[in-house]
Structure formats: C-alpha cells, structure tokens
C-alpha positions in Angstrom: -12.8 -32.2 -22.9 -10.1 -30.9 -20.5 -6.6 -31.5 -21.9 -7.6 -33.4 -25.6 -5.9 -32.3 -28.9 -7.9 -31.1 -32.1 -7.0 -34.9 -33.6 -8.3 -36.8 -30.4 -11.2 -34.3 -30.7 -12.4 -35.5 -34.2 -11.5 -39.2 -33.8 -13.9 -39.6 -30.8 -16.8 -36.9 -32.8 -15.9 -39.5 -36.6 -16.5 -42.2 -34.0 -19.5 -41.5 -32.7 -20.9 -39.9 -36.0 -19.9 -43.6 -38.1 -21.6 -45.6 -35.1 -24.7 -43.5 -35.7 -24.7 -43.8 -39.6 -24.7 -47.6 -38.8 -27.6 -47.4 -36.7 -29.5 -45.1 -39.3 -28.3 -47.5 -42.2 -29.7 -50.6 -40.5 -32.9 -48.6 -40.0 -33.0 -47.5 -43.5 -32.8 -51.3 -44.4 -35.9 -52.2 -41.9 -33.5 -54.3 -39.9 -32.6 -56.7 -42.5 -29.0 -57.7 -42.0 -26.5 -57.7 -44.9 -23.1 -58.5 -45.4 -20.8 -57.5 -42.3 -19.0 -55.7 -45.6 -21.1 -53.9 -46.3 -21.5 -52.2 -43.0 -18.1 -52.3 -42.7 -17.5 -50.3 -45.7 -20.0 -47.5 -44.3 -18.1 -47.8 -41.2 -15.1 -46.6 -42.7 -16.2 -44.3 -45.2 -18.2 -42.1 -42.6 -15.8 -42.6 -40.3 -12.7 -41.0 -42.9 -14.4 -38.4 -44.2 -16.1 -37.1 -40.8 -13.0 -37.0 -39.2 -11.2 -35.4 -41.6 -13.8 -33.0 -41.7 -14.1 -32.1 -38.0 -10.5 -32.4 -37.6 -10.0 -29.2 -40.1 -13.1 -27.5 -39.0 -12.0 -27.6 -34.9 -7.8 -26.8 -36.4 -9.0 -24.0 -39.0 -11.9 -22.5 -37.2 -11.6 -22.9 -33.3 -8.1 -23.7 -32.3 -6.6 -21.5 -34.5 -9.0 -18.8 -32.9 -8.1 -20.3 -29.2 -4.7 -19.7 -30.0 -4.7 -16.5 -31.4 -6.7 -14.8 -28.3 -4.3 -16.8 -25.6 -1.4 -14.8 -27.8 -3.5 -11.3 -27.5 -3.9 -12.1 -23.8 -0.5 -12.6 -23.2 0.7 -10.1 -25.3 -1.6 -7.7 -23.0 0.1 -9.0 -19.9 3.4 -8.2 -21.1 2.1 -4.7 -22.5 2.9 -5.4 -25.9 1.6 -4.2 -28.9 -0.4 -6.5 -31.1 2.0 -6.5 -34.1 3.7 -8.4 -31.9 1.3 -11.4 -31.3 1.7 -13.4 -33.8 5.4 -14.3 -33.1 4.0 -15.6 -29.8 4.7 -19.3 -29.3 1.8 -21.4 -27.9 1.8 -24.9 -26.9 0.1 -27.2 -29.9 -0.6 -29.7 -27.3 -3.3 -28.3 -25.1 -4.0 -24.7 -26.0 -7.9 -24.4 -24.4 -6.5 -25.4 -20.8 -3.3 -23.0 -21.3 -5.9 -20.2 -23.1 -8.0 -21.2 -20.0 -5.2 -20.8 -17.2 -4.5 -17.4 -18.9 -7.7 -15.7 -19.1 -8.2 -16.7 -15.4 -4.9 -15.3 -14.8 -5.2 -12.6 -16.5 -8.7 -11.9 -15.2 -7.3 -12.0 -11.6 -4.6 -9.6 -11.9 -6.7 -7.1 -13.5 -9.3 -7.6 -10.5 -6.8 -6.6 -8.2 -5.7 -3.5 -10.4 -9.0 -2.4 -10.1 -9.5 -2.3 -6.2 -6.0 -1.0 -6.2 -6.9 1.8 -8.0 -10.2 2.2 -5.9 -8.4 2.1 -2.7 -5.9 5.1 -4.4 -8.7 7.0 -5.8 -10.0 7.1 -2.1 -6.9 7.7 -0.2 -6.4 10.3 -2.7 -9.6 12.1 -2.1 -9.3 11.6 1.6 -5.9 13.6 1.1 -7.6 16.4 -0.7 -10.1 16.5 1.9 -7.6 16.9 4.4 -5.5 19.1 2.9 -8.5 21.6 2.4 -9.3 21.6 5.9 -5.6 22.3 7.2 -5.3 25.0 4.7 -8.5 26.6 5.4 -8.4 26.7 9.0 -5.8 28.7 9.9 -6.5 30.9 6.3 -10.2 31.9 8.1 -8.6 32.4 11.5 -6.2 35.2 10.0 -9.3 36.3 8.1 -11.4 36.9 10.8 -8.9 38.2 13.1 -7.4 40.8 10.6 -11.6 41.6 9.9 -12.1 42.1 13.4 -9.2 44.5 13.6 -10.6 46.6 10.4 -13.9 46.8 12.3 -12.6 49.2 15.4 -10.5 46.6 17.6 -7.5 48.5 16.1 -8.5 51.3 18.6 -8.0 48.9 22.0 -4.0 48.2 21.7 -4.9 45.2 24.3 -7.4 43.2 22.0 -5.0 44.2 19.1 -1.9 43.1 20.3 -4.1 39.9 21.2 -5.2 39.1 17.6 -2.1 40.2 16.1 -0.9 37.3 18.3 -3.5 35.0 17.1 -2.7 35.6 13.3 0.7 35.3 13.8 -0.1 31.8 15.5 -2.1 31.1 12.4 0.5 32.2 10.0 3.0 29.8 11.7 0.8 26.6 11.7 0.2 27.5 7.9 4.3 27.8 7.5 5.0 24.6 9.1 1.8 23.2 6.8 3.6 24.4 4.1 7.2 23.2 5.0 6.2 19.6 6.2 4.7 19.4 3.1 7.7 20.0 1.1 9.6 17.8 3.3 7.8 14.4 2.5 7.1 15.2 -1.1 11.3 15.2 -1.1 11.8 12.1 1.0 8.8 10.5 -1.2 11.0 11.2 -4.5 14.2 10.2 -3.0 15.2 13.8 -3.2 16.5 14.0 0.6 20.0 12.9 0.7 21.2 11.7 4.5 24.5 12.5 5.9 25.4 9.5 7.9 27.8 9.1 10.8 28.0 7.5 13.7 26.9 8.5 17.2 25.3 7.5 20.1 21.3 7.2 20.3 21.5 7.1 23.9 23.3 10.1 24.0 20.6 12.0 21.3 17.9 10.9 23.4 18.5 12.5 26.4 19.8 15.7 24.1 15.8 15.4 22.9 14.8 14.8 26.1 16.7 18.4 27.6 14.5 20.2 24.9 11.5 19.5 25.7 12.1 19.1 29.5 10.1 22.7 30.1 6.8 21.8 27.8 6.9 18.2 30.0 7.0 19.7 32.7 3.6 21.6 32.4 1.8 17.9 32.4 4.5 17.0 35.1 5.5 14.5 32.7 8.8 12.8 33.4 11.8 11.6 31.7 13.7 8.6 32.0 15.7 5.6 30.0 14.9 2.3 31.0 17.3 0.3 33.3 19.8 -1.4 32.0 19.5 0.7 28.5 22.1 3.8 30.5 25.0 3.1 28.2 26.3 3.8 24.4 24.6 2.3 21.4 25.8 3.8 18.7 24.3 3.7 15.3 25.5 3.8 11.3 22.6 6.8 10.4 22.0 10.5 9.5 21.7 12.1 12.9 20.1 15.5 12.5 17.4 12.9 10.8 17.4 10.5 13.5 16.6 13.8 15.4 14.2 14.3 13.7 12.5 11.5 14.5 12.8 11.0 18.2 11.2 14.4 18.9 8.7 13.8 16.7 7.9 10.7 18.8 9.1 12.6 22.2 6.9 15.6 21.5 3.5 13.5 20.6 4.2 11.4 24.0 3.6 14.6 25.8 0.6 15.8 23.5 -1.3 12.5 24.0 0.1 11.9 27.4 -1.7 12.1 30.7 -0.7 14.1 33.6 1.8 13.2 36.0 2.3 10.4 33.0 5.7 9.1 32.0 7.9 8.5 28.9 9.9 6.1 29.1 13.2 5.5 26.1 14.7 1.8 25.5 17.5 0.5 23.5 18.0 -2.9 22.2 20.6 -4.5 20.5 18.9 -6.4 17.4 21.4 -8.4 15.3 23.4 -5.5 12.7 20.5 -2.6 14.2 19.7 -1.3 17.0 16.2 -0.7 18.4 14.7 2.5 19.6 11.7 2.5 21.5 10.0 5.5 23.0 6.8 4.3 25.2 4.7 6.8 27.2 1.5 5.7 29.4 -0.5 7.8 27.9 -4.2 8.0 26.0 -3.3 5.3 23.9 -4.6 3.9 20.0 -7.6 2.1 19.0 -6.9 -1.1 17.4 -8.7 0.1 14.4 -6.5 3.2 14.2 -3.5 1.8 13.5 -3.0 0.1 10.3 -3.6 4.2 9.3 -1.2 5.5 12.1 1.2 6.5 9.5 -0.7 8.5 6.7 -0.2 11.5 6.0 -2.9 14.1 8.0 -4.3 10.9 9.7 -5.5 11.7 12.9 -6.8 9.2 16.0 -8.8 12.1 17.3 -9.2 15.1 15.5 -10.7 17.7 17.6 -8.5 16.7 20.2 -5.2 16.5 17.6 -5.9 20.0 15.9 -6.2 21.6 19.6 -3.0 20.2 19.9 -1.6 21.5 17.6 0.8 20.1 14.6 0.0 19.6 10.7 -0.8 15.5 11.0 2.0 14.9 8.7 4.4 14.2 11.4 4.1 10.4 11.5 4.7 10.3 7.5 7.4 12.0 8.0 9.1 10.1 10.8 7.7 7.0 8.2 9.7 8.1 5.3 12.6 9.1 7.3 13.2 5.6 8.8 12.6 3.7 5.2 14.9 6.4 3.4 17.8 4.5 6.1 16.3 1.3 4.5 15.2 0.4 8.7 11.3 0.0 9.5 9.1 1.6 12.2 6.3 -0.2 13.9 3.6 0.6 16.7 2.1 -1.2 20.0 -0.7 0.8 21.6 -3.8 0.0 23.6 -6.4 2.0 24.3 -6.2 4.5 27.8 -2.4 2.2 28.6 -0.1 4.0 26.6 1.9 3.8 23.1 5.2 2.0 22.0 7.1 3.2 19.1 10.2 1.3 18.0 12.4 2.0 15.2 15.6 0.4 13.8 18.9 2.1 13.0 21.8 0.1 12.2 24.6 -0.6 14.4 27.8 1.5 14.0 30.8 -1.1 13.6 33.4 -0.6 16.8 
C-alpha cells in the first residue's frame, strides 16, 4: 500500500467492506432477490459510514502517529531537541514511504557510527598498548642497569662506565619518546605554525644526504639523485619542516636498507607541486602493511624496528607534517624490492 493517502486508504477498505455487506445481506435474505434499491441503499449507507470511519481512525490514530515519529526521527538527525518536533513539516501526501525512507536512513547512518566508533575504540587500545610498551622498555632497562650497579658493578669502573652508557642510551630513547610525542599532539591540533619560504628541494636533499653520509656508509649504502632530476626545484613550504621530513624518510632507507643497497632521490614537476620521492632497494613492505604504514607506533617488524632503534612515531609525524602544508604523502613498496616514498610540496612561483 506503497505510496496511497489515508483517503484512498479508506475508500478502497468502505469498498470492499459495502461489497461484503451485500454479499451477507443477500445471504441473510436466502438468496431471494429484491429491489436493485434496496441493495443499492445498503450499498451506500455501509459504504458512507465505513469510510468515514476508517478514514478518521487511519488520520487520527496511525498517520497522525506515522507522522509524529518521522518528525522525532528527523529531529534526531539534526540533533534537535524534541520541543522542537512538532514545528517539523512533513509531506501530507505520502508520509509511510517518507517515514520509511527515513528510518532506513537513519538506521544506516547510525550503523556506520557504530563500527566507527568500534574501529576508534580499537585503534585506541592498540595505542595504549603501544605506548605501554615504548614507555616500559627503556624504564626497565635503566632499572636493571642502575640495580646492577647497586649490586657491586660500581666497584669495576669498566662494567660501570658500560651501564652508565646503557642508561643514558635508555634515557635518550625515553626523551625522544617523550618529544615526538609532543610534536604530533601539536601538529594534530593545529598548534605547529610553519614558516614558509622558498628554496630548493634539490638543494635540501643533498644537505640531508651530507648528514647521514657516515651512518650510510656503515651498510655501504650510497647516495645519489636520479638523472635528469640534478637541477633546482624549488618549492612554496616551511623548510626546517620539509627537513624534517626527508630525513625521516632518508634515515629509515638506511635502517630497512640492505647492504651495499642504494637510495635513490627524484624530483617531478606535478602541475602547481612538486614531487619528492626518496626510493631505496631495500627490505621492502607487505601489502598488508601498508594501509597502517602511517599510524602512530605502527611497526612492519617489530623486533627488527625496536633494534633499530626510533619511537615508531616517525611516519605520523612526517604524515601530519605534509597535510599541515595541505600536500599528501603516499607509499609504493614490495616485499624484499625496495620502498618509494613521494610527497608533494608546492611549487615556488619564479
């Protein structure tokens, strides 16, 4: 009864309820036929007062009722309070299919609240989680070395020296925790404010590639921009943050690089920005890994990350760095080839 008003409603219901009475009537008269009149009269009479009757009882006591819970509904959508209902206008012409549409509606979007708030109530204990572990394991390492020193290694200046090292290690990984920690919660609330100028990202990149030049060569890693790319592009950005970024990126290709590996940088000129791309041939990502590549204390490999080194947070970083310039950051990586990652700056105007 898709799409019928309360009137059509009782005039097919008086119909069928007079047509019956008929029936009944002619039964009630053991099928002895009378005056057409006379049926005709009964016709009408049912017919009149049934309608009239179904017609207020479906306007009074259901569509009125139909009506009212479409208003509560979309007064809930609209986060309204329910004073406010009643000078909600509905359509008089087909409130059930509109009351329908909305409670389907309705239904939908707060499905999808739901498993949004799932998927945030597990990120956010997966966050915990990970926190506790960072914070922990340096904590117990400092424990146990300053414990070990209390216990009589104090007396061999050689194993002393040696855990004071190691706690001092410890104490800096907690410290860098601590600041990288600080540094996303400001670039999540806006709180970071970028100094832009412009310069030359081929220029920063080999300034990035100078300080870490010593650590590469330990994996006898090498260096290089790709040819064709040995020339200015200069960018519209906030440069000690565009630093930022490339040596995160720099510093993780010789981390999860191989030895004797390369890292190779690449610029590309990409309408108003200009694409930086820093590839190394290295371990490489799983497919599955990375739609998660850029959470924060997500790690591809944990025992391997932590030996590593770093507080996992330097991808979110890099992250919210690039969107704070309103420019995006993406990945290409396969598994023992190597990793790709590109990021946008705008172009500097000439």
């Amino acid at each position: 009864m898709k799409n019928l008003k309360p009137r059509s409603v009782a005039l097919y219901i008086s119909l069928a309820v007079a047509a019956l009475t008929i029936l009944l009537a002619y039964a009630f008269d053991e099928y002895q036929v009378k005056p057409v009149l006379h049926y005709l009269l009964i016709f009408v009479s049912v017919f009149i007062f049934s309608n009239y009757l179904f017609y207020y009882a479906l306007e009074r006591f259901i569509y009125r009722k139909i009506k009212l819970i479409y208003k509560t509904i979309h007064s809930l959508k609209l986060d309204r309070f329910t004073s406010d209902i009643l000078g909600k206008s509905v359509r008089e012409d087909d409130p059930v299919s509109e009351a329908e549409a909305e409670v389907i509606q309705w239904a939908e979007n707060r499905s999808r609240e739901i498993e949004s708030l799932k998927k945030a109530e597990q990120y956010r204990k997966e966050f915990l989680s990970n926190l506790s572990h960072e914070i922990k394991t340096p904590l117990f390492s400092i424990q146990g070395y300053i414990h070990t020193l209390l216990d009589g290694a104090m007396d061999d200046k050689e194993v002393e020296k040696h855990f004071l090292e190691k706690s001092a290690s410890s104490i800096e990984r907690l410290s860098n925790l601590i600041n990288d920690l600080e540094e996303i919660s400001k670039l999540e609330s806006g709180d970071v404010k970028l100094e832009k100028e412009t310069f030359d990202m081929h220029s920063l990149t080999k300034d990035v590639f100078e300080e870490f030049e010593f650590r590469a060569a330990t994996k006898k890693i090498r260096f290089s921009v790709k040819k064709g790319c040995e020339r200015p592009f200069y960018v519209w950005a906030d440069k000690e943050r565009t630093r930022q970024v490339l040596t995160n990126l720099v510093d993780n290709s010789i981390k999860y690089g191989k030895e004797n590996g390369n890292t190779v940088a690449s610029f590309y000129e990409m309408g108003d920005n200009i694409l930086t791309e820093v590839t190394d041939d290295g371990l490489g990502i799983t497919e599955e890994s990375l739609p998660r590549l850029f959470e924060r204390f997500y790690r591809v490999d944990k025992s391997r990350s932590r030996e590593q080194g770093g507080t996992g947070l330097g991808l979110a970083i890099v992250k919210h760095l690039i969107e704070a310039h309103g420019q995006t950051i993406n990945v290409r990586s396969k598994k023992g080839v190597g990793s790709t990652f590109g990021f946008t700056m705008a172009k500097a105007e000439k």
